[in-house]
Every structure is written in structure tokens, then in C-alpha cells.
C-alpha positions as CSV (number, residue, x, y, z in Angstrom):
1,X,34.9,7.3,17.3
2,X,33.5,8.7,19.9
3,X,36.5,9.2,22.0
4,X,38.1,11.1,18.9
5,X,35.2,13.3,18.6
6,X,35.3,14.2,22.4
7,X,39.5,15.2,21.8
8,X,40.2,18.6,21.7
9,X,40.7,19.3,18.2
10,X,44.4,20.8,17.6
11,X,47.3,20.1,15.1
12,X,49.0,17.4,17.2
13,X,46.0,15.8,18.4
14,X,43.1,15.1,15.8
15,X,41.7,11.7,15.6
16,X,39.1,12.7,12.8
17,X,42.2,14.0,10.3
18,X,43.4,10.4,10.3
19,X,40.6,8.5,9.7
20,X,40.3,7.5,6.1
21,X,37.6,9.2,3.8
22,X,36.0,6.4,2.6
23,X,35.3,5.4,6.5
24,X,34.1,9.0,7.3
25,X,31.7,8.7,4.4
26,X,30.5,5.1,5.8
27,X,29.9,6.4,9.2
28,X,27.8,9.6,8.1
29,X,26.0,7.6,5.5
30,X,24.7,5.7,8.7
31,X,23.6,8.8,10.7
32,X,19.8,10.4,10.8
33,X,19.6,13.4,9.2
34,X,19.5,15.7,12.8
35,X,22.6,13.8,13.8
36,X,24.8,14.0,10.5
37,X,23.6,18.0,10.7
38,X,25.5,17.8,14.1
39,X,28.1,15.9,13.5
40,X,30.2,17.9,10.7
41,X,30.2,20.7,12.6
42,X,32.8,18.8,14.5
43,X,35.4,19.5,11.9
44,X,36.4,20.4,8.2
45,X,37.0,17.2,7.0
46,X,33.7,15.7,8.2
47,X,31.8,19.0,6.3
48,X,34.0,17.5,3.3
49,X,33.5,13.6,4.0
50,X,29.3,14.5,4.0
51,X,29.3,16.8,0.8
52,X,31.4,13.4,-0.8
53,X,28.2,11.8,0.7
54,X,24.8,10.5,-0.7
55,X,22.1,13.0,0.7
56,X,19.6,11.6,3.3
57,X,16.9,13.9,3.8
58,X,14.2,12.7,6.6
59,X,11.9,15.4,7.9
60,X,11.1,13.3,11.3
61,X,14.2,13.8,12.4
62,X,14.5,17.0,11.9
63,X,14.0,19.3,15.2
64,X,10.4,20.4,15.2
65,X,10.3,24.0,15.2
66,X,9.3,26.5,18.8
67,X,5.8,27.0,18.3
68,X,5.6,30.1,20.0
69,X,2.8,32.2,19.5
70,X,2.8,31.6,15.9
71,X,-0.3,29.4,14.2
72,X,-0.1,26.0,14.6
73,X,0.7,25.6,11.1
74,X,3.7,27.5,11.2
75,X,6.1,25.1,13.0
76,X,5.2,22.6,10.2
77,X,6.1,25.4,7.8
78,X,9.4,26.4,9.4
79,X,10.9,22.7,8.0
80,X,10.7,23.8,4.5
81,X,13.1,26.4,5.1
82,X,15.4,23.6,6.7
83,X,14.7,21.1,3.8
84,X,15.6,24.2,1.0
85,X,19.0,24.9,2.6
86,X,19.9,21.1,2.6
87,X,19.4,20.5,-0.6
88,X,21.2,23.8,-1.7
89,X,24.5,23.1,0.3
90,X,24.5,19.7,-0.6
91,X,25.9,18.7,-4.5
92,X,24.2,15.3,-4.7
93,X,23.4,12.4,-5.4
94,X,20.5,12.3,-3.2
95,X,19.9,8.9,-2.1
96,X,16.6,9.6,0.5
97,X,14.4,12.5,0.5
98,X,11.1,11.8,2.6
99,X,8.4,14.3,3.5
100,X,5.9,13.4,6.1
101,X,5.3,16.4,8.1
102,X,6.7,19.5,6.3
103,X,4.0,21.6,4.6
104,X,3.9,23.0,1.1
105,X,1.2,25.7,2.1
106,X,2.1,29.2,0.5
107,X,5.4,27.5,-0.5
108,X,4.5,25.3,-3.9
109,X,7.1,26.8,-6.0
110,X,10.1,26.2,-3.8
111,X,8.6,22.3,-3.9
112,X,8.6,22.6,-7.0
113,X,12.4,23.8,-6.8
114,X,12.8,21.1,-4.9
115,X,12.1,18.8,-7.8
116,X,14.1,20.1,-10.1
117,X,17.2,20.1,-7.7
118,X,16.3,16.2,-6.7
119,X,16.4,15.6,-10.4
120,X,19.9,17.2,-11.3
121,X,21.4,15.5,-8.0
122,X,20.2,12.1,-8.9
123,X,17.9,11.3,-6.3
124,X,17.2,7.8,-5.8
125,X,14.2,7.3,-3.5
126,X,11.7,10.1,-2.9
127,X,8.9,10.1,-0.8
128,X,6.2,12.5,-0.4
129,X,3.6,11.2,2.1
130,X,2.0,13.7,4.3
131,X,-2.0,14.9,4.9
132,X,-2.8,16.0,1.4
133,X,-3.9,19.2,2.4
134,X,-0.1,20.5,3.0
135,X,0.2,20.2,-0.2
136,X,-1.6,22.3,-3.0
137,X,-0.7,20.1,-6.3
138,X,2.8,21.3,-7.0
139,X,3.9,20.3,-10.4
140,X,6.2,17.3,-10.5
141,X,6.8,16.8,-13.7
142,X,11.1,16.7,-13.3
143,X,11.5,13.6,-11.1
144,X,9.7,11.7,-14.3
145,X,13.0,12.7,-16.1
146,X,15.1,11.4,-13.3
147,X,17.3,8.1,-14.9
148,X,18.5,7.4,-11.4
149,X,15.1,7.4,-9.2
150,X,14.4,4.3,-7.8
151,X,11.4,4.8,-5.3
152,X,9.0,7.8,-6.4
153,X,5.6,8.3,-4.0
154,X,3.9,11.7,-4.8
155,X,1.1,12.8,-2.5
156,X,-1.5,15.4,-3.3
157,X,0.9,16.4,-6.4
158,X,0.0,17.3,-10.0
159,X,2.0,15.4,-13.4
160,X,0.8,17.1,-16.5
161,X,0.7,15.7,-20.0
162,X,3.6,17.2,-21.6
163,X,5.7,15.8,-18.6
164,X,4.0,12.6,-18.6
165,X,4.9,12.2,-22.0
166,X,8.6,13.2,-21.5
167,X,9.2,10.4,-18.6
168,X,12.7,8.4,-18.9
169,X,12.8,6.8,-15.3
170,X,14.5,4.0,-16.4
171,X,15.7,2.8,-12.8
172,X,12.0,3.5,-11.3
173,X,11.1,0.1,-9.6
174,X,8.1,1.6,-7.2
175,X,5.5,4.1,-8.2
176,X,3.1,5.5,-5.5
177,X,0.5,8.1,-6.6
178,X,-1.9,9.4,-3.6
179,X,-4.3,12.1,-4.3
180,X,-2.2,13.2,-7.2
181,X,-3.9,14.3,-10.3
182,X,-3.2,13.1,-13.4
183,X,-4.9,12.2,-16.9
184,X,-5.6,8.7,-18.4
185,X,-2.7,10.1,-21.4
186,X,-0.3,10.6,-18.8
187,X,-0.3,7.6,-16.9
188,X,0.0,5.8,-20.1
189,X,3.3,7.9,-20.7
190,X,4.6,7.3,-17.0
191,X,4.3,3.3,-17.6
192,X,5.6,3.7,-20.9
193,X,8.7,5.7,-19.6
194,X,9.3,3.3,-16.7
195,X,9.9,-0.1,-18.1
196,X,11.3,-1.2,-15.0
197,X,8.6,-1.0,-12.4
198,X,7.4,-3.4,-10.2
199,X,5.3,-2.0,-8.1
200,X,1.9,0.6,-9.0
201,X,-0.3,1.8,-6.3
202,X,-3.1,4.1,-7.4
203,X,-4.4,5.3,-4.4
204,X,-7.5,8.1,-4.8
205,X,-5.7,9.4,-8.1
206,X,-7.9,12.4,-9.4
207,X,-8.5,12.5,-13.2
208,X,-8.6,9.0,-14.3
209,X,-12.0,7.4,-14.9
210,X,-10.4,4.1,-16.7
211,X,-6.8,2.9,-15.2
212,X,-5.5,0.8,-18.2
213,X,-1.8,-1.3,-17.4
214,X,-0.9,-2.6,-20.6
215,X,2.7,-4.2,-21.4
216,X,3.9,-3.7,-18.0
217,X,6.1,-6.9,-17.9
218,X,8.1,-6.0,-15.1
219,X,5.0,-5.4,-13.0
220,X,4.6,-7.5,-10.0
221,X,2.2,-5.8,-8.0
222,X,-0.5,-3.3,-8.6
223,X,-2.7,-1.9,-6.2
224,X,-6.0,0.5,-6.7
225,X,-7.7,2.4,-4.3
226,X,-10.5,4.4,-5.6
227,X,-13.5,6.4,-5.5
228,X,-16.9,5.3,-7.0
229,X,-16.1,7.0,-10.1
230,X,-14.1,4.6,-11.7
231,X,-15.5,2.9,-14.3
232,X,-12.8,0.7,-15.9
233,X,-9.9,-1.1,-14.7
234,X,-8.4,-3.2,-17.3
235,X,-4.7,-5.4,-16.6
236,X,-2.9,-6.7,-20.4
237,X,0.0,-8.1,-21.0
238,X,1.7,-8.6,-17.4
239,X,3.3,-11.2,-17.7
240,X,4.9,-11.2,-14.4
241,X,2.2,-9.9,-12.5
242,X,1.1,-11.8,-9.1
243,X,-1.1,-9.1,-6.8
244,X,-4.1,-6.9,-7.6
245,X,-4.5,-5.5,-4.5
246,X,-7.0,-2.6,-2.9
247,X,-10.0,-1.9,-2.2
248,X,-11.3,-2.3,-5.6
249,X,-15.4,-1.7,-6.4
250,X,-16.4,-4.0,-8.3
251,X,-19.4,-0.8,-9.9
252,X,-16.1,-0.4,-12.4
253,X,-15.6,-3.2,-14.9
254,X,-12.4,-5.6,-14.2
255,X,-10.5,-7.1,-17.3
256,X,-7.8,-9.1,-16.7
257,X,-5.5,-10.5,-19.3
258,X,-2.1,-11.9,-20.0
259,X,-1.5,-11.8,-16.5
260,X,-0.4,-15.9,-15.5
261,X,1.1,-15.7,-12.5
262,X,-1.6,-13.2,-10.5
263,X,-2.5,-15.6,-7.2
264,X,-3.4,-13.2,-5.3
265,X,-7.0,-10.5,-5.5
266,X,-8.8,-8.5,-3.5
267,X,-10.1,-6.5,-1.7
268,X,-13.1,-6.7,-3.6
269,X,-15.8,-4.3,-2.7
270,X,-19.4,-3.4,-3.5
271,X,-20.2,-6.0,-6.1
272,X,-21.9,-5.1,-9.1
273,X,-20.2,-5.1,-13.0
274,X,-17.6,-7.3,-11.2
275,X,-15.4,-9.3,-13.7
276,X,-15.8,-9.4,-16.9
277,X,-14.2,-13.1,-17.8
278,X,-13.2,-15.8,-15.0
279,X,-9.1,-15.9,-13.8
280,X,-7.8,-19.0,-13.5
281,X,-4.8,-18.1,-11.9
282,X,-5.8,-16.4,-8.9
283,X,-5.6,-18.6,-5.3
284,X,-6.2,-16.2,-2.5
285,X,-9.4,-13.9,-2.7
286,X,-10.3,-11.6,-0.3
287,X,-14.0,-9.9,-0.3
288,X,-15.8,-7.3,2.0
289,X,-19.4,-7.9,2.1
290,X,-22.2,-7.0,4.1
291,X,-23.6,-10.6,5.7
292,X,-26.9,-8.8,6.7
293,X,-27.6,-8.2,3.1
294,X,-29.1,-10.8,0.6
295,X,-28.3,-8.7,-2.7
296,X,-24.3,-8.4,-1.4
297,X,-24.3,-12.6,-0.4
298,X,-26.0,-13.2,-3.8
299,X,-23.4,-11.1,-5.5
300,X,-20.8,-12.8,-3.8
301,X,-22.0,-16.3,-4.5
302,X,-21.6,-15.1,-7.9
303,X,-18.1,-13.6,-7.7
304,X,-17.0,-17.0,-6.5
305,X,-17.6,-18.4,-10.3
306,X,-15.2,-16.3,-11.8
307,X,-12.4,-17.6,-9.4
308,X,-12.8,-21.4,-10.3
309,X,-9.6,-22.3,-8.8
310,X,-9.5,-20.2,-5.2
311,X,-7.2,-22.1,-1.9
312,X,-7.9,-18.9,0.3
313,X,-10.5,-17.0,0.9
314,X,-10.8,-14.1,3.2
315,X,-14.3,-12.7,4.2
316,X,-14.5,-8.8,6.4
317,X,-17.7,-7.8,7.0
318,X,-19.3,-4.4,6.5
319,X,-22.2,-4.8,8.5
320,X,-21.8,-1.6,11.3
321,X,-23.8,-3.2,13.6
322,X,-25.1,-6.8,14.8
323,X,-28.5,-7.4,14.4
324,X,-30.5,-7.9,11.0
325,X,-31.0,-5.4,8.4
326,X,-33.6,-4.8,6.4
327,X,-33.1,-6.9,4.1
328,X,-31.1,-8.7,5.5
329,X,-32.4,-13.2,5.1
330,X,-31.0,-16.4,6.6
331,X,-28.1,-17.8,4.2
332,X,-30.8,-20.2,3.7
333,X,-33.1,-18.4,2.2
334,X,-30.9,-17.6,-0.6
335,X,-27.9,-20.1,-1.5
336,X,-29.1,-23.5,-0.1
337,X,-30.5,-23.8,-3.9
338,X,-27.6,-22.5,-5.8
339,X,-25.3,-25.3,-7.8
340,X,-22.6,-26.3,-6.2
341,X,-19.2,-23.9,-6.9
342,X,-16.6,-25.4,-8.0
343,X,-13.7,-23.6,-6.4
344,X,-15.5,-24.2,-2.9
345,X,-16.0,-27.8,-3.8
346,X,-13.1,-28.6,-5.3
347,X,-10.0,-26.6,-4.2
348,X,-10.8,-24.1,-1.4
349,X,-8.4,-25.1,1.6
350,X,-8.6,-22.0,4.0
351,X,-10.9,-19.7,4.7
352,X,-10.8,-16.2,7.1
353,X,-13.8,-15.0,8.4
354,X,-13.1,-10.8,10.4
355,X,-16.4,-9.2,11.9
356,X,-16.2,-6.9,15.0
357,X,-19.3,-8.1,16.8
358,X,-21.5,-10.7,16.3
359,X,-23.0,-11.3,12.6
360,X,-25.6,-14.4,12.6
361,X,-24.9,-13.8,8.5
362,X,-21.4,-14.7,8.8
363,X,-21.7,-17.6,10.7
364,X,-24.4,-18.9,8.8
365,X,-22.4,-18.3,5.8
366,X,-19.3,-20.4,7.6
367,X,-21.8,-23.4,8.1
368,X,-23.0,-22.7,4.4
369,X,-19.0,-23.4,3.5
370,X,-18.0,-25.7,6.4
371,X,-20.7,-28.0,4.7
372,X,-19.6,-27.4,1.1
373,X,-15.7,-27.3,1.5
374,X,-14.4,-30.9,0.8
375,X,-10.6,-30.4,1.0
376,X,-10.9,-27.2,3.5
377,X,-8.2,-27.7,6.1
378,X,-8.5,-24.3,7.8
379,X,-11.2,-22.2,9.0
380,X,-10.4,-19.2,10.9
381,X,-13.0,-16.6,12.7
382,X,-11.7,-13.5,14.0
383,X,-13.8,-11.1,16.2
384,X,-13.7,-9.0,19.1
385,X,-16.3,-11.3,20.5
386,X,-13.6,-14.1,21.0
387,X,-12.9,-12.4,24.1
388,X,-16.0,-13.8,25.6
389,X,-15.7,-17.5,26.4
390,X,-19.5,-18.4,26.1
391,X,-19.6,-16.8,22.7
392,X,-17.0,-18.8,21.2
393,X,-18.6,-22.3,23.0
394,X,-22.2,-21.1,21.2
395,X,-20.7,-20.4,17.8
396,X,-19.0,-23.7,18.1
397,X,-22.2,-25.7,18.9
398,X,-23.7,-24.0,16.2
399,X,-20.2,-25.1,13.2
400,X,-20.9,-28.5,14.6
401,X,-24.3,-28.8,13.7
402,X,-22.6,-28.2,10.3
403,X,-21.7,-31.3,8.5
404,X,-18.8,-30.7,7.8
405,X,-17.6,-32.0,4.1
406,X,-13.9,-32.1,5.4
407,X,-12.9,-34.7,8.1
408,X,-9.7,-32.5,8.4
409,X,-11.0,-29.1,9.0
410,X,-10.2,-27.3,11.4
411,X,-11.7,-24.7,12.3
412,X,-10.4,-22.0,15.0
413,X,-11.2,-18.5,17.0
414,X,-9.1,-15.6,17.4
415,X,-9.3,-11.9,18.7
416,X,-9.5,-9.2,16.6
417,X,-5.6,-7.6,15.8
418,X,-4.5,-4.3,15.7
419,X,-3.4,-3.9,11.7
420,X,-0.7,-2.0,10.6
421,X,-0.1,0.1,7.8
422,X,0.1,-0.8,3.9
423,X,3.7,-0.6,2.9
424,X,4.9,-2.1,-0.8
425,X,7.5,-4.3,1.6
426,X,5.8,-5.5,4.0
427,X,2.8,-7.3,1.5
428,X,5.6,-7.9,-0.8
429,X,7.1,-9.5,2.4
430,X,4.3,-12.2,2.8
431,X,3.0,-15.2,1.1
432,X,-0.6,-14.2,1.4
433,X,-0.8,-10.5,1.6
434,X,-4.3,-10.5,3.2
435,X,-2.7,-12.9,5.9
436,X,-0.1,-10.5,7.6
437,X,-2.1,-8.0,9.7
438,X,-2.1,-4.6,7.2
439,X,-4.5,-3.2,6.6
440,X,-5.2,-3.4,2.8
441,X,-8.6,-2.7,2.7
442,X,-8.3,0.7,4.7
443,X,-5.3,2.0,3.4
């Protein structure tokens, strides 16, 4: 191909003319969107072969703009002008359009053109994720009404009532709303209008107070992020769903019913209302706590009964600094006369313990389990203090000292990891999404 495209294009010589259509398609449907932009220059039948071609839109590859002596925002600004004239040259379908560093400022209603051509052209995946303040709430109410959308992730967007209530995604499989406002009504209309989805992430969605997924039964994995304003978070009817993920604080009340399958919770945050009835189902919890703190370990001693049948646990800490706070008690003090639990007892198998520096609280805690645990066969501490060889050697002296319940535990010391960013594939991608290095709780 790249010989023919080097050829001097004339009548008796022009390699592109006799390649078949359905190969030309196939080849540009496997270029970038800087390099197909190139490429059909090249001749007629290429400019042809793309139109007859699914629309990939990514602004990374897109040249960024001369700065000059413009504002800085400008060069960001430039690429809407880039992304209006694809998507009016092109007749769709639309199979990718991605924004991650083209801003909507002083330019909301051609985004909001934008959605209206995405949903005429049958867009199937479209992907809205840069800083939230590029973009000032456009309305995008049209891609509800898209049957062929597969993939939708708004950020910093608006979805009013009336198009809420008018959804008819049919195909949608993954929502993603991110600083996006919209009313408790209107997400009840999205769910109902998308009985396909597997996927939910809430993430910092203004305007809801209570998030409510009822008769999702396609839903396999939910995820909230929120502010301390949420009072309510209540799960019915999802049958198929196995992950409540996020960093969920637990000052709003958690119901959680009709919902077999869900193994996997967390991470829980700021105990307080907490649950409001135990879940059998769930296997791996993970929990961010501050060690230092006797209220939070009480709390979380707590917690622990409403998960009677936990394998995993994972423990990061919140303490900022090492060193006792105060009110911050020997583990001790406070749970040496508590009953025994009966997950830890009975069925925990692994645990994962993440502080920075050193935390007395968490390895007292790890004793606490280490002596408690009587099928554990894993114990894992992570820390940037695992660098430092005489550390480790103390903080095993002290385990020892433990009694340990388990003759088969084993318990290890690791370096702190650099964690990567929450994607809906790559948790999806693991059997214990707190387990794979992304960063859940952060996200």
C-alpha cells in the first residue's frame, strides 16, 4: 500500500483505483483520525472509500493548534472548529467521537449541534471526558434518543427532564455521567429508556440527593462517586448485578436488594448510616479508614457484621501522617472485647493492608486479624516503607508475636504501586477489581 500511494497518480498507473472498496474502507477504518485526514487527500476514491466509512473522531490526534500569541486557551479552542467541519463533511454513521482536550468555552451551542448531528449519524460510542471547566453544561438531551449508541460518557453536561423522559437508547450498554447535572426524575427516565445497560458510573453527578437503580436487570456494574450530600443510595431488583463500586460514604443510607450475584463492594468511606440490612452475597470488601482513629475502627468493626460472608478484604488508610492522633487508642483498647465476627472467623481468606508510611493502627489491627482469621491464607501489606529492610524485619517480629489462627497464612510485604486510572474495562477486566492497581478510590 504504501508503494501505491508513493506512485505517481496518472491514468495508466494508479494502484489506489484498483484496489477494491471494501479493502479501502478496511484500511481507513484502521487509521487515527490525523492520518485518515491525510490520507484521502491522496485521491478521489479514498475521499469516497472514507465518506462510505464509519466516522472516528479522536481529538488527541488531532494537530494541536500554533499557540502564537493568542491565550493559552485558544489553541484548545481552535479544535472545535476542526471537530465541527468533520462531522459536517462526513454523512455517518459515527462509530467514535472522543473529546478529551477540545474546549466548549464560548462555543456551547455548536456542542450542542454536535449532538444532534451524532444522533442523526448514528453514533455508536461517545466520549466526552475533559476538565469540567471546558465545558459550561451544554444540553445533551439528543444522544438519549440515539437507538444506535453504544458507549455514552458526558462530562460537565446538562440532561433535562423532558429529555430524560424521551430516552430510547436501546443499544446503550455503558453510561458515564461526570459532573453532569441532572434530576432524581430524569435518571429514572434514562434507566428506564436504556434497558440494555450494563454499566452505571455516577461520578460527582449534581442534582441528585437519592440515586435509586431499580429493575436494572441488565446491570452488572454500578459505580458512585459522590459528594457528602448524598443521602440515599438504594440498588432493587438487579438481578445480574455483581460490583458496587466507588468511593461510597457511608453518611448516605445503602439498601441493597434483589441484587444475588453482587461479590464485590467498596470503597467504603466515612462510616456512619452505613447499611441498612446485611448482604450475603458480597465476598470482596474494600474500606478506607483512618487507623489512628477509635470512632472509624469501631465503625468498621461494625461494618464487618453486615458482610457475614466476606473472602477479601482490602484496608487503605486515611491517616495523612504517622504518628497518633488525638484520639487515636491501641486496637486494644477497643476490639479485644468485641464478639468474635463471623465473616473474619469463619470465611475471610485474604486480606490487603495500603498505608504510605508507617501506621502502628494498622499493624495492630493486622495482629488483631492475623489472630482472629482461621482459614486466612493471605495477608498482604503494602507501603512505601517496604523499601526499608529493617522496617519490614520489625513489622515482622511484631505479626509473629501474633498467634496466628491460621497455620497456612501467609503473610507478605510489598512497595507501594503506581495505580492507574478507573476504566469500565479494565475492572471489568479483573476478578477482584480492588486487586488490579486502579485507582478506585481516587477516581
Amino acid at each position: 500500500m504504501a508503494g501505491a500511494l508513493a506512485r505517481p497518480r496518472n491514468a495508466s498507473d494508479d494502484r489506489i483505483n484498483e484496489l477494491p472498496e471494501v479493502l479501502l474502507s478496511d484500511i481507513l477504518s484502521r487509521l487515527g483520525t490525523a492520518e485518515a485526514a491525510r490520507t484521502v487527500v491522496l485521491s478521489t476514491r479514498l475521499r469516497d472509500a472514507w465518506l462510505a466509512t464509519p466516522l472516528r473522531l479522536d481529538d488527541l490526534e488531532l494537530p494541536v493548534p500554533a499557540r502564537g500569541k493568542v491565550p493559552s486557551i485558544e489553541p484548545w479552542t481552535a479544535r472545535a472548529d476542526v471537530v465541527t467541519r468533520a462531522l459536517d463533511s462526513h454523512p455517518g454513521p459515527v462509530a467514535l467521537f472522543r473529546l478529551s482536550r477540545t474546549s466548549f468555552r464560548g462555543r456551547v451551542p455548536a456542542a450542542e449541534a454536535w449532538f444532534r448531528q451524532l444522533a442523526a449519524k448514528r453514533a455508536r460510542e461517545v466520549s466526552l471526558c475533559f476538565s469540567p471547566e471546558w465545558c459550561h453544561d451544554a444540553l445533551a438531551d439528543p444522544l438519549l434518543g440515539c437507538p444506535t449508541l453504544r458507549v455514552l460518557a458526558l462530562g460537565k453536561c446538562h440532561l433535562s427532564d423532558a429529555g430524560a423522559s424521551a430516552a430510547a437508547a436501546a443499544a446503550l450498554t455503558e453510561l458515564t455521567l461526570s459532573e453532569t447535572c441532572i434530576s432524581e426524575a430524569a435518571l429514572q427516565s434514562v434507566l428506564s429508556g436504556c434497558p440494555a445497560l450494563r454499566s452505571l458510573v455516577l461520578k460527582h453527578v449534581h442534582g441528585l440527593q437519592r440515586i435509586r437503580v431499580s429493575s436494572c436487570r441488565s446491570l452488572i456494574l454500578l459505580g458512585v462517586w459522590h459528594y457528602k450530600q448524598l443521602d440515599e443510595i438504594t440498588v432493587e431488583d438487579a438481578p445480574c448485578l455483581e460490583r458496587l463500586l466507588g468511593n461510597m460514604r457511608l453518611n448516605a443510607a445503602i439498601t441493597v436488594t434483589g441484587a444475588p450475584k453482587l461479590t464485590a463492594f467498596g470503597y467504603a468511606v466515612g462510616v456512619n448510616k452505613g447499611l441498612r440490612a446485611p448482604i450475603h452475597s458480597v465476598k470482596i470488601l474494600a474500606i478506607s479508614v483512618k487507623f489512628s482513629s477509635k470512632k472509624d475502627m469501631e465503625k468498621v468493626m461494625s461494618l464487618l457484621e453486615s458482610f457475614p460472608c466476606l473472602e477479601t478484604l482490602h484496608f487503605q488508610s486515611s491517616d495523612y501522617r504517622s504518628g497518633a492522633d488525638k484520639d487515636y487508642t491501641t486496637v486494644s483498647d477497643y476490639i479485644q472485647k468485641r464478639y468474635p465476627i463471623r465473616c473474619v472467623a469463619r470465611y475471610l481468606k485474604s486480606i490487603i493492608l495500603e498505608c504510605e508510611q508507617h501506621n502502628p493502627g494498622m499493624l495492630e489491627f493486622a495482629c488483631f486479624l492475623l489472630a482472629r482469621a482461621h482459614v486466612l491464607q493471605f495477608m498482604r501489606i503494602q507501603s512505601e516503607m517496604c523499601d526499608v529492610p529493617k522496617w519490614v524485619t520489625e513489622q515482622q517480629n511484631l505479626l509473629s508475636q501474633s498467634n496466628m489462627a491460621s497455620l497456612e497464612a501467609e503473610v507478605v510485604f510489598e512497595g507501594m504501586k503506581q495505580r492507574k486510572d478507573f476504566t469500565i474495562e479494565g475492572v471489568n477486566a479483573l476478578a477482584d477489581p480492588f486487586d488490579g492497581g486502579i485507582n478506585i478510590l481516587g477516581h
